[in-house]
N, C-alpha and C positions, 0 to 999 in steps of 0.2 A: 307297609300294611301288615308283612307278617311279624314284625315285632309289636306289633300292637294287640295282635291276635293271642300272641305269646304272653303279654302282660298282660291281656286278658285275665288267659287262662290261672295264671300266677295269682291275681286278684281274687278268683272266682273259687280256689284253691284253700287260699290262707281264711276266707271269711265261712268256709265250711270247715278248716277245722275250730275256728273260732267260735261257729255256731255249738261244736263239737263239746268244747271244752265248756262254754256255758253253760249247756245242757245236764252237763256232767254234774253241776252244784245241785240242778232239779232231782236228778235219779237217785242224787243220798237219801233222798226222804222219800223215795219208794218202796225204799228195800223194807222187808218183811226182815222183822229182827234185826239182830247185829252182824254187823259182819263177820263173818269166820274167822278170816283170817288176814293180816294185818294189808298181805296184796289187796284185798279187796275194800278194806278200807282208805288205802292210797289212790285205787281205781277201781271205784264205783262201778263201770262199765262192764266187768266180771260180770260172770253167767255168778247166779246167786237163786235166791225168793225175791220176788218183787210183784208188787200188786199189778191188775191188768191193764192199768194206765202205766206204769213203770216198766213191763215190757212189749209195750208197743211205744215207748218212750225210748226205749234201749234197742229196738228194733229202727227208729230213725236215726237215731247214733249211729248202728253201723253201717245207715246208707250214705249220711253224712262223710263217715271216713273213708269210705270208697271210692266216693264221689271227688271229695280233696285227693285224692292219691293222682286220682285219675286225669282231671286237671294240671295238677301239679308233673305228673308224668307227659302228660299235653304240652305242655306251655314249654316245659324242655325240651322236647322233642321237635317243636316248631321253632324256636329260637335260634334266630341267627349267630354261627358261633364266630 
């Protein structure tokens, strides 16, 4: 049972950062102007300008990657070793 809980978690984990990284192709076309500098053009996700739908878009991102950490940190910590 609790390796199933643990694959759960692992599951529940990888599909938030996956929502994560999908997310991230939306927020290019948020951003107000160009990007500064070339980090931010690799990762979107950078504090920047970004319109009001673009940062409450980059505000569920970071709950998103939280959320996968958090999981991900769960699902190891209950797995059978």
């Amino acid at each position: 049972m609790l390796t199933s809980i643990a694959f759960g978690c692992f599951v529940a984990g990888t599909v938030a950062f996956l929502r994560f990284f999908y997310l991230a192709t939306k927020l290019r076309k948020e951003r107000i102007g160009a990007p500064t500098t070339r980090v931010q053009e690799w990762f979107p996700w950078l504090p920047g300008n970004f319109t009001p739908a673009g940062q409450r878009l980059r505000r569920h991102m970071n709950g998103l990657m939280i959320l996968g950490w958090v999981f991900l940190i769960a699902g190891l910590a209950i797995s059978p070793r």
